[in-house]
MDTraj code that builds the backbone (N, CA, C; nanometers):
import mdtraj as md
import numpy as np

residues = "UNK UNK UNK UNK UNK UNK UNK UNK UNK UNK UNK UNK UNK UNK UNK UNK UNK UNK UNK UNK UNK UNK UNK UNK UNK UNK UNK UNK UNK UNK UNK UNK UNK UNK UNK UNK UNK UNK UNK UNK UNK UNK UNK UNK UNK UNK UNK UNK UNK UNK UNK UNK UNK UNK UNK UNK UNK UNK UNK UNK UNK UNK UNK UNK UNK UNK UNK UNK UNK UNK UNK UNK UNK UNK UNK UNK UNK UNK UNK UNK UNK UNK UNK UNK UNK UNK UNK UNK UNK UNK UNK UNK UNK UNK UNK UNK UNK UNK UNK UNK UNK UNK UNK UNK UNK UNK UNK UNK UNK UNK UNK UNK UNK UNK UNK UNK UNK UNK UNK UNK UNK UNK UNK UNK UNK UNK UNK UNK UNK UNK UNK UNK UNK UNK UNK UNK UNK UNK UNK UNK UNK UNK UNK UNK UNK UNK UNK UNK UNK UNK UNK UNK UNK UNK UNK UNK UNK UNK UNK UNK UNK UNK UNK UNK UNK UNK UNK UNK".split()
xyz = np.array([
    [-2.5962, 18.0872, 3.8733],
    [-2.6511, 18.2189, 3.8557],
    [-2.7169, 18.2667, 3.9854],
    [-2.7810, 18.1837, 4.0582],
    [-2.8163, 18.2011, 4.1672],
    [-2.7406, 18.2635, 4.2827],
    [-2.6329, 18.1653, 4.2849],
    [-2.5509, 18.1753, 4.3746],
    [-2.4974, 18.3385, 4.3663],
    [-2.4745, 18.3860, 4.2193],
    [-2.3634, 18.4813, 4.1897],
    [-2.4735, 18.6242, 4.2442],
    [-2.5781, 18.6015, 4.1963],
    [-2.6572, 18.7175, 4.2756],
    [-2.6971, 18.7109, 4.4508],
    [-2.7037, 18.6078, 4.4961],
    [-2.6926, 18.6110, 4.6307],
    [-2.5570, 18.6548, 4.6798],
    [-2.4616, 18.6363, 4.6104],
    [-2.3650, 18.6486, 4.6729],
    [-2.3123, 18.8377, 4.6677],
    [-2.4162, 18.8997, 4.6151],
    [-2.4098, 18.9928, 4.5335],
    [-2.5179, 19.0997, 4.6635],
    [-2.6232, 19.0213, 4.6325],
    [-2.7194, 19.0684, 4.7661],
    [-2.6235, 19.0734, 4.8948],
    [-2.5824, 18.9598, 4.9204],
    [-2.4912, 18.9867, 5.0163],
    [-2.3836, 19.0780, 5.0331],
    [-2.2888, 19.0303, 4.9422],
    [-2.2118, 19.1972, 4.9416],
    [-2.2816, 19.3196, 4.9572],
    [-2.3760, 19.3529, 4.9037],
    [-2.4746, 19.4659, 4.9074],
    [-2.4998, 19.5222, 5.0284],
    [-2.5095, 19.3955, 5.1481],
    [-2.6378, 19.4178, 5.2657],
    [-2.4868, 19.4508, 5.3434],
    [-2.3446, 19.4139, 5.3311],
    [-2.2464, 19.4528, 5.3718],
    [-2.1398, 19.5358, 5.3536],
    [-2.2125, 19.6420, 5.2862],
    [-2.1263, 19.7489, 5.1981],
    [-2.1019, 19.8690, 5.3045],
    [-2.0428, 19.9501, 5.3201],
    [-1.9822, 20.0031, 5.3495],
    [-2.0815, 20.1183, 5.3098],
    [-2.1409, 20.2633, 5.4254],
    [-2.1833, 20.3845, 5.3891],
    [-2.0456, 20.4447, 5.2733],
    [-2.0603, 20.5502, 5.2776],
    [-2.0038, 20.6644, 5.1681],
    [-1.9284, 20.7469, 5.3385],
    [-1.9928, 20.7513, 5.3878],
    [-1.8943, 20.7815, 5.5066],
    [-1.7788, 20.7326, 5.5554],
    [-1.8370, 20.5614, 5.5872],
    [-1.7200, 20.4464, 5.6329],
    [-1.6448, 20.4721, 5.5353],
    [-1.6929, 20.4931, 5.4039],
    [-1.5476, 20.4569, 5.3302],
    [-1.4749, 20.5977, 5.2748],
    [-1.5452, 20.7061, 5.3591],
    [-1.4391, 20.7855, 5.3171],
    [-1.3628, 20.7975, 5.4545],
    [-1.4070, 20.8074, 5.5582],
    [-1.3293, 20.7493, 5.6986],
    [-1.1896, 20.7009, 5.6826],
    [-1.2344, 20.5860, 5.6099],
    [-1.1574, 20.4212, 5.5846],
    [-0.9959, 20.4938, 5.5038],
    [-1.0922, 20.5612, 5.3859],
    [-0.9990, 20.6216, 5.3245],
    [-0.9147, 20.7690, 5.3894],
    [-0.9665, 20.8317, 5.4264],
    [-0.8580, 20.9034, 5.5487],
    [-0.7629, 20.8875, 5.6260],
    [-0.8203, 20.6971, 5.7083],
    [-0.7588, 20.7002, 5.7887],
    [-0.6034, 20.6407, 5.7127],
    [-0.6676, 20.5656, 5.5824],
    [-0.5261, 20.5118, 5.4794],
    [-0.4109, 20.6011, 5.4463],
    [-0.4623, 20.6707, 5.4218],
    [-0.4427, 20.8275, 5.3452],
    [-0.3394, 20.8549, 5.4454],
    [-0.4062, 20.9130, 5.5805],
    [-0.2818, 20.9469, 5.7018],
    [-0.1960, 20.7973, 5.7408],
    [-0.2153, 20.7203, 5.7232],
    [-0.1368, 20.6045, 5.7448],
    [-0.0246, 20.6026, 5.6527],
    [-0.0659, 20.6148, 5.5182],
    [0.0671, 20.6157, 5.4148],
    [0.1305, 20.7507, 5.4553],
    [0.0641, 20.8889, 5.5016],
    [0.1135, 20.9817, 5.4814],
    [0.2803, 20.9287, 5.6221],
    [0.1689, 20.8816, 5.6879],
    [0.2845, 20.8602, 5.8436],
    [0.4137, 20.8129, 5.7733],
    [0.3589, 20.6587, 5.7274],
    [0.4648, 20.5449, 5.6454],
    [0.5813, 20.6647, 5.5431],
    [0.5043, 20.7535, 5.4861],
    [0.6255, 20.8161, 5.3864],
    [0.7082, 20.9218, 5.4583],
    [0.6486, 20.9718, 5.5801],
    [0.7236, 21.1108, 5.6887],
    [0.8369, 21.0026, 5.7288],
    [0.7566, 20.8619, 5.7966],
    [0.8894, 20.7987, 5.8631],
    [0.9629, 20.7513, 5.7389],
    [0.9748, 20.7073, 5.5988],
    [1.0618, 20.6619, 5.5074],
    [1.1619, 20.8331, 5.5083],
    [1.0936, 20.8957, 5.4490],
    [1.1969, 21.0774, 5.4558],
    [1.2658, 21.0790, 5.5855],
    [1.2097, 21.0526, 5.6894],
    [1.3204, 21.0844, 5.7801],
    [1.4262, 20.9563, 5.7703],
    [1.3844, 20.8630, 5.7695],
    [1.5551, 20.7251, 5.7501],
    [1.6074, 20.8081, 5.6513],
    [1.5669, 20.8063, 5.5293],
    [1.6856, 20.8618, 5.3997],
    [1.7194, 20.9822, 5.4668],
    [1.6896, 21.0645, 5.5603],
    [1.7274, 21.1837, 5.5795],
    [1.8524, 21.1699, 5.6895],
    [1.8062, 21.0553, 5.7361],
    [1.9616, 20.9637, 5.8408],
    [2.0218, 20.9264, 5.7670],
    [1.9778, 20.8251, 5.6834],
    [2.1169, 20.7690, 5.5528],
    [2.1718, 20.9110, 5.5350],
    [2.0757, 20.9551, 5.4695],
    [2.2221, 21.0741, 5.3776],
    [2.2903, 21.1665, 5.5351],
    [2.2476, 21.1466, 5.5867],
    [2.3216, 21.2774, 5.7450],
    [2.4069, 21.1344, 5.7700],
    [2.4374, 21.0150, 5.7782],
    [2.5285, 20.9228, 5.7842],
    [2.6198, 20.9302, 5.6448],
    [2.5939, 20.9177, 5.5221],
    [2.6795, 20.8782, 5.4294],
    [2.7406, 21.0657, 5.4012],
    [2.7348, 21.1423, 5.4361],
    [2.7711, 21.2594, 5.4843],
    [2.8927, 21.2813, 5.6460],
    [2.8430, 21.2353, 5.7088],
    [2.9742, 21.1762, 5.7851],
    [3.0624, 21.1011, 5.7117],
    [3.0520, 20.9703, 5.6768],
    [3.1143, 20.8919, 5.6054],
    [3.1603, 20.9432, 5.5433],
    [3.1268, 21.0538, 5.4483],
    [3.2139, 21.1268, 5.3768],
    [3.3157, 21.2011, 5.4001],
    [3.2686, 21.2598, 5.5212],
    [3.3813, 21.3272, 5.5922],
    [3.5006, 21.2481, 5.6575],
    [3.4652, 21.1592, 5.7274],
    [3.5331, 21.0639, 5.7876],
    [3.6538, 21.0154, 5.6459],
    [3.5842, 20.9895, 5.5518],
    [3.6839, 20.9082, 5.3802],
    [3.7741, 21.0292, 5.3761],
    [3.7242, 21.1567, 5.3838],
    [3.7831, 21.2623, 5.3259],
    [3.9375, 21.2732, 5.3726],
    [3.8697, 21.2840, 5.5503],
    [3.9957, 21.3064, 5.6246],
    [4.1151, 21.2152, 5.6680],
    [4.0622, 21.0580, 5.6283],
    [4.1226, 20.9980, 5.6168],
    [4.2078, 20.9233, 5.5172],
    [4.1894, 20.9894, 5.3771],
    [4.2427, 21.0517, 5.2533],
    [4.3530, 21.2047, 5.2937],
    [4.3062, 21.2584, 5.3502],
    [4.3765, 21.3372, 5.3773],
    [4.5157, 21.2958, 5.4700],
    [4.4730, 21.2259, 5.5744],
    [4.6201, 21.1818, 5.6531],
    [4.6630, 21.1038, 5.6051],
    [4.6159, 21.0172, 5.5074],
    [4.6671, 20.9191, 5.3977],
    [4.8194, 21.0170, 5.3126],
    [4.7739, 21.1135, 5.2946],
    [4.8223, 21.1523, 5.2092],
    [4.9804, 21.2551, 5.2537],
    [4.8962, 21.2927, 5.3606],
    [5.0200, 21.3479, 5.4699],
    [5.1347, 21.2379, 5.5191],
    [5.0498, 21.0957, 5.5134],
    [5.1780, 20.9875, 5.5955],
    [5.2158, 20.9497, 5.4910],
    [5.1690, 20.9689, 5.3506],
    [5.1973, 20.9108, 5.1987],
    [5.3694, 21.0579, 5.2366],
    [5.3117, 21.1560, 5.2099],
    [5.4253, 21.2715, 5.1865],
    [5.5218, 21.2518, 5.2955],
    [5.4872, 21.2357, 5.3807],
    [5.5687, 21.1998, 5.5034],
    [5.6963, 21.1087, 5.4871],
    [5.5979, 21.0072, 5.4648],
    [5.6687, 20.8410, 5.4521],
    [5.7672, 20.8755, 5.2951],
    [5.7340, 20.9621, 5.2364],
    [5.8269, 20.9719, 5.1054],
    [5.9745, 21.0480, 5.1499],
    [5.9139, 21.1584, 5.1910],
    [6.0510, 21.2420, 5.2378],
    [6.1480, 21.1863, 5.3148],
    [6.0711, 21.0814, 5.4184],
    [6.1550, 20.9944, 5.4928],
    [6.2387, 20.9021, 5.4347],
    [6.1503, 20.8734, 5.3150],
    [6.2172, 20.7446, 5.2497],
    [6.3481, 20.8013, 5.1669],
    [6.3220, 20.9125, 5.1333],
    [6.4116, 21.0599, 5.0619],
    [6.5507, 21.0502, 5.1140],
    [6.4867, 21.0707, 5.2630],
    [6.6205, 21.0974, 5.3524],
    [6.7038, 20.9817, 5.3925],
    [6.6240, 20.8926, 5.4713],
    [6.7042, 20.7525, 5.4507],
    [6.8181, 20.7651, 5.3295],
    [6.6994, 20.7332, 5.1975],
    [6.8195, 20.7080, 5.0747],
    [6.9337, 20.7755, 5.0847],
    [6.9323, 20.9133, 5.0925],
    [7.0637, 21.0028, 5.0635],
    [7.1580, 20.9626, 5.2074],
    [7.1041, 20.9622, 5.3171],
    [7.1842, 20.9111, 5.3994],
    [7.2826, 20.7897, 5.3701],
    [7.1911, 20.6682, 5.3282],
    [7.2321, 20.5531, 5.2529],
    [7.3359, 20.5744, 5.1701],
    [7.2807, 20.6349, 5.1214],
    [7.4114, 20.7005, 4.9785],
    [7.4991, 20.7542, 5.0166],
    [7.5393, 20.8343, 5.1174],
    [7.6090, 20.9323, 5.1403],
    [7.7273, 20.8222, 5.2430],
    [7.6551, 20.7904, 5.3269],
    [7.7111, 20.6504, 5.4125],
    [7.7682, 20.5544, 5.3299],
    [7.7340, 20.5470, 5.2125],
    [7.7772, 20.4241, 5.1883],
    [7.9190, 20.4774, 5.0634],
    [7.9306, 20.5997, 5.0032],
    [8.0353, 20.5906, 4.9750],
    [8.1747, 20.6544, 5.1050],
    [8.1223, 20.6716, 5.2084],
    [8.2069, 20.6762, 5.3278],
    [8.2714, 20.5368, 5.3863],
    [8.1619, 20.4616, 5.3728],
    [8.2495, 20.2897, 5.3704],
    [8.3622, 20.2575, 5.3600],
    [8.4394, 20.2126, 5.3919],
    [8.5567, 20.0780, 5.3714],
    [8.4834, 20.0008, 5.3581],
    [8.5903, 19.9037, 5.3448],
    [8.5111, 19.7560, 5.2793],
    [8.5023, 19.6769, 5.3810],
    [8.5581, 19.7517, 5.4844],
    [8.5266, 19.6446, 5.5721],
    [8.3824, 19.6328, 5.6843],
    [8.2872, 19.7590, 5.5949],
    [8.1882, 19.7791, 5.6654],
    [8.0278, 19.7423, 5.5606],
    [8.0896, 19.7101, 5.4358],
    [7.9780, 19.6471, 5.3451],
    [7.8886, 19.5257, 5.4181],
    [7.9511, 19.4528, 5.5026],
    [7.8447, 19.3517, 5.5567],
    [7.7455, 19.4808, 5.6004],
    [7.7503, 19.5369, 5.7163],
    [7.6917, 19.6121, 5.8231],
    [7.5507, 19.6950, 5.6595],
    [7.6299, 19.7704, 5.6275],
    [7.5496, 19.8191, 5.5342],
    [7.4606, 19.7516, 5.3897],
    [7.5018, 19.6280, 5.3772],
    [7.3916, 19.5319, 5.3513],
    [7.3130, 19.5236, 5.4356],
    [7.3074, 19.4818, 5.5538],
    [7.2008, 19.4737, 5.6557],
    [7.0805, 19.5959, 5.6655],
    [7.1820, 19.7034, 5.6531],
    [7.0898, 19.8545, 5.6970],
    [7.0068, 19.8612, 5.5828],
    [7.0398, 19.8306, 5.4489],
    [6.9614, 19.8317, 5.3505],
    [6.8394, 19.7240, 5.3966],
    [6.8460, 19.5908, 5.3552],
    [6.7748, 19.5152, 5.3756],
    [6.6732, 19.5372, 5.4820],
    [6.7209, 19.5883, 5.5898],
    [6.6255, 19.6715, 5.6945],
    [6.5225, 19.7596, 5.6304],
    [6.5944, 19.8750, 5.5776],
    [6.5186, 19.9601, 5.5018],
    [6.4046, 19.9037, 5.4055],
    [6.4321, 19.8071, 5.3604],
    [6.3609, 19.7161, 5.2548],
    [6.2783, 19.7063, 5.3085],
    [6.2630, 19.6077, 5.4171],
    [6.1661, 19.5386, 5.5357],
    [6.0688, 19.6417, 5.5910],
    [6.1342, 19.7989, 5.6216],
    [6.0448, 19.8886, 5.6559],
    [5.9707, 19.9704, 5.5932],
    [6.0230, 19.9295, 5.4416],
    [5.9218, 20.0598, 5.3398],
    [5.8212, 19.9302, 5.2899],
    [5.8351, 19.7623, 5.2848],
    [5.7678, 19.6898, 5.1935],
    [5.6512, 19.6739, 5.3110],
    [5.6481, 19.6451, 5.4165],
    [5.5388, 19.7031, 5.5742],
    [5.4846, 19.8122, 5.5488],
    [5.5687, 19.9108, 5.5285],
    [5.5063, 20.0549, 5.5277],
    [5.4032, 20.0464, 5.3970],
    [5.4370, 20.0057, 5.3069],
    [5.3521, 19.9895, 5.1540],
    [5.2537, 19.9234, 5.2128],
    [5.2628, 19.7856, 5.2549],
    [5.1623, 19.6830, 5.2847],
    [5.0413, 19.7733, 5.4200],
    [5.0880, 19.7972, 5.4827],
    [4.9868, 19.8827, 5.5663],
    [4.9279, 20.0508, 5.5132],
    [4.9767, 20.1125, 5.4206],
    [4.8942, 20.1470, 5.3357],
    [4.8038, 20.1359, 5.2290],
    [4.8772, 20.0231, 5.1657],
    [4.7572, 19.9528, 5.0886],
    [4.6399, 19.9237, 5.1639],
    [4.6789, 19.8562, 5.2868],
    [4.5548, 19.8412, 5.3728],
    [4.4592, 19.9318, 5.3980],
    [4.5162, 20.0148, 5.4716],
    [4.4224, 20.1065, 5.4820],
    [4.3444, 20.1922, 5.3712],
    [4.3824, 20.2417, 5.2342],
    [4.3151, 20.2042, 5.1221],
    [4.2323, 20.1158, 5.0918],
    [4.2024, 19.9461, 5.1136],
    [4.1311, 19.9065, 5.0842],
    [4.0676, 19.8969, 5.1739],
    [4.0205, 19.9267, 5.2552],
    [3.9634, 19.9544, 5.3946],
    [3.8564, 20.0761, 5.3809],
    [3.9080, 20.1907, 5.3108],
    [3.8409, 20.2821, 5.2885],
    [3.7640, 20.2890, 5.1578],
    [3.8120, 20.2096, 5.0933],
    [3.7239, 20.1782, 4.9665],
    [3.6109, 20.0859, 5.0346],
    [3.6201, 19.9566, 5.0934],
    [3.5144, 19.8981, 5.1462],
    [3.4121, 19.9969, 5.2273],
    [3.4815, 20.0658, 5.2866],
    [3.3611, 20.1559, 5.3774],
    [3.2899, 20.2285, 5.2818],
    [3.3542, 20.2885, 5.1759],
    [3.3095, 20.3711, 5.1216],
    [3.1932, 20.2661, 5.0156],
    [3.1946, 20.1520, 4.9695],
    [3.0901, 20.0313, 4.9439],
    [2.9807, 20.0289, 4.9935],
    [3.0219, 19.9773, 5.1199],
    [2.8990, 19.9814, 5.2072],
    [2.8216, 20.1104, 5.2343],
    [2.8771, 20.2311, 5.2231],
    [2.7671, 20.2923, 5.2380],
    [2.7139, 20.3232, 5.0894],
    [2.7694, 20.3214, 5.0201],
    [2.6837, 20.3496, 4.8862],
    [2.5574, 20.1738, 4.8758],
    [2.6368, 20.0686, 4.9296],
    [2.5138, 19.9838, 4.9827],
    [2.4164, 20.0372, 5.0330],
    [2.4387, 20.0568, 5.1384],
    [2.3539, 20.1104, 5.2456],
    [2.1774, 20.2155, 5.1918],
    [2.2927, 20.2856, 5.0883],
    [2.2083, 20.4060, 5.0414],
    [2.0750, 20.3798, 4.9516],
    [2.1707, 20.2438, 4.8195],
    [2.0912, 20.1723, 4.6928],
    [1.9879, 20.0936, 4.8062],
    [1.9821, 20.0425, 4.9522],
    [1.8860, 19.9687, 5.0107],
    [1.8060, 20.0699, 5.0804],
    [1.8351, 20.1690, 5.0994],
    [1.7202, 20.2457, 5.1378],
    [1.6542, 20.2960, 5.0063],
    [1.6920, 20.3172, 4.8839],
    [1.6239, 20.3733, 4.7736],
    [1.5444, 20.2620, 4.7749],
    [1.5607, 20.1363, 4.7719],
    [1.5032, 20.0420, 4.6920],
    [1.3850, 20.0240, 4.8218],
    [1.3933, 20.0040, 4.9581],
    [1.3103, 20.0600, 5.0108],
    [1.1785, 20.1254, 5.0176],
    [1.2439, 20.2022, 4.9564],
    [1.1388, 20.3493, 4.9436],
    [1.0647, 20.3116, 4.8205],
    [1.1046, 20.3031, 4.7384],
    [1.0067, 20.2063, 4.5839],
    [0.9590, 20.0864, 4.6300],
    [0.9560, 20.0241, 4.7051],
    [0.8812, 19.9068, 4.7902],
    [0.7727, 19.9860, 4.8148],
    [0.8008, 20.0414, 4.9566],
    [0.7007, 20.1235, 4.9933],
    [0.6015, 20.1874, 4.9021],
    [0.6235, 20.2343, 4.8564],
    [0.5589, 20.3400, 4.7157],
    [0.4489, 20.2604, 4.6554],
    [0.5394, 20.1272, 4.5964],
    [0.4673, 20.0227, 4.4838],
    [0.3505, 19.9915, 4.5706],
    [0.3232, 19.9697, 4.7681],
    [0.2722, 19.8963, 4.8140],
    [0.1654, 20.0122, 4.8227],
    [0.2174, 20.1378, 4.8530],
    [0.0832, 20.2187, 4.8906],
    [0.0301, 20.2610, 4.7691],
    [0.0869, 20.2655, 4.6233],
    [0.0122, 20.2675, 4.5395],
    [-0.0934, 20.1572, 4.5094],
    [-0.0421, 20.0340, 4.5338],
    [-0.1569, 19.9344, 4.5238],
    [-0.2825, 19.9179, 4.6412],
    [-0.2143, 19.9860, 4.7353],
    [-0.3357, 19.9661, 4.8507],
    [-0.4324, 20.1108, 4.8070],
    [-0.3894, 20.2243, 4.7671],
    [-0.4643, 20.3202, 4.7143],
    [-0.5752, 20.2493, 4.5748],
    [-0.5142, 20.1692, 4.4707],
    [-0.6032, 20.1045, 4.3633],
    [-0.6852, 20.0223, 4.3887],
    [-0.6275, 19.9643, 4.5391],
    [-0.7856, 19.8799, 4.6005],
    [-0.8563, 19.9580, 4.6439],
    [-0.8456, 20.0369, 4.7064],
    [-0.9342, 20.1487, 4.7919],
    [-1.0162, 20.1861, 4.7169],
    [-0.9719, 20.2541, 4.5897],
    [-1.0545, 20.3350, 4.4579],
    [-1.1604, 20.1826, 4.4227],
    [-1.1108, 20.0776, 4.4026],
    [-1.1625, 19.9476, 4.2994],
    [-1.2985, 19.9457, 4.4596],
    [-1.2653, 19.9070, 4.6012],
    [-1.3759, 19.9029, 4.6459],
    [-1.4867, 20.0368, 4.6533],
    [-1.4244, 20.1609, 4.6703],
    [-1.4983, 20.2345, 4.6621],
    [-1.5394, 20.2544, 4.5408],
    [-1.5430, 20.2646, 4.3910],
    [-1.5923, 20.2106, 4.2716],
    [-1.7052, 20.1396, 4.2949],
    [-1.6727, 20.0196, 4.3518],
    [-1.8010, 19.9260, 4.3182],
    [-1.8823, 19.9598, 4.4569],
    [-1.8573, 19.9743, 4.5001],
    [-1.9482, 20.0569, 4.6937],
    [-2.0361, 20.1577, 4.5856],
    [-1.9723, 20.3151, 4.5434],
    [-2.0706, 20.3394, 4.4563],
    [-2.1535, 20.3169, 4.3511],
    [-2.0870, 20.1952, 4.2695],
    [-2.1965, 20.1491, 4.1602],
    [-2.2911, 20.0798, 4.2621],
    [-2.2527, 19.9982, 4.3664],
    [-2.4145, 19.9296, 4.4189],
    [-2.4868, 20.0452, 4.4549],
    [-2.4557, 20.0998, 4.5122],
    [-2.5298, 20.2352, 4.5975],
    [-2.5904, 20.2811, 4.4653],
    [-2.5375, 20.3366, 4.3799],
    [-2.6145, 20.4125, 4.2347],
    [-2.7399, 20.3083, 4.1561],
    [-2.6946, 20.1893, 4.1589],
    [-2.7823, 20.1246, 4.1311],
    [-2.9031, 20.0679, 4.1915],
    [-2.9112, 20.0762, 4.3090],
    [-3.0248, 20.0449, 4.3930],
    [-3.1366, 20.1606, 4.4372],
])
top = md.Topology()
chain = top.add_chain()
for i, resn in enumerate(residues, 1):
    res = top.add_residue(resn, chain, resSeq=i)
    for name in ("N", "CA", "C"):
        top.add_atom(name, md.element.get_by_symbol(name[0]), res)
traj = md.Trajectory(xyz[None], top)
């Protein structure tokens, strides 16, 4: 019991004016305010980045789609050529035109395989930045949770700063 009131006196004789601690609390105050200007401006880079990115997916959806139409008509034309060539044949030219096919094969099952690629390529990018984005949110609720708790200490010491002060 002793102890708990000395230790009490003591806290007392080391308390903080009503000034210091509104100081204290100002200077917190502009400190979180800083901490949340600089969190708004990153998310304000994330999103001015995942906004490129978007553009960047868009347009590269877009020439996707042009070498998709492209690569079809080609493949269009080939065929009818194919076709057209091949009932012009003798028979003595079916080896040759097995080959040209099988070629053709070789160049549309590449052509598939390197579009698929690049599809999943753009899906990954397009991942990562929606990563990117969920880690800056989560971020920012870090932040938040921390300056809300450093604000509930602030109040809890200034609380008991004024109950000693009121009581003495």
């Amino acid at each position: 019991m002793l102890l708990f009131f000395l230790s009490i006196v003591t806290y007392a004789q080391n308390s903080y004016s009503q000034t210091e601690v509104d100081l204290k609390l100002e200077l917190q105050k502009k400190e979180m305010d800083e901490k949340l200007t600089e969190l708004k401006n990153e998310k304000d880079k994330v999103d001015i980045k995942m906004i490129e990115q978007d553009k960047r997916l868009a347009e590269t959806q877009s020439r996707l789609s042009k070498i998709i139409d492209i690569f079809g008509l080609v493949i269009a034309a080939l065929t009818i050529l194919i076709t057209i060539a091949g009932f012009f044949m003798d028979k003595s030219n079916k080896k040759k035109r097995q080959e040209i096919e099988d070629e053709f094969d070789k160049l549309k099952a590449e052509s598939e395989k390197q579009i698929d690629y690049i599809r999943q390529h753009a899906q990954l990018v397009a991942e990562k930045a929606q990563l990117m984005v969920e880690k800056a949110a989560l971020e920012i609720d870090h932040i938040k949770e921390e300056a809300h708790t450093s604000l509930a200490e602030i109040n809890i010491v200034k609380n008991t700063n004024n109950e000693s002060h009121g009581s003495d």
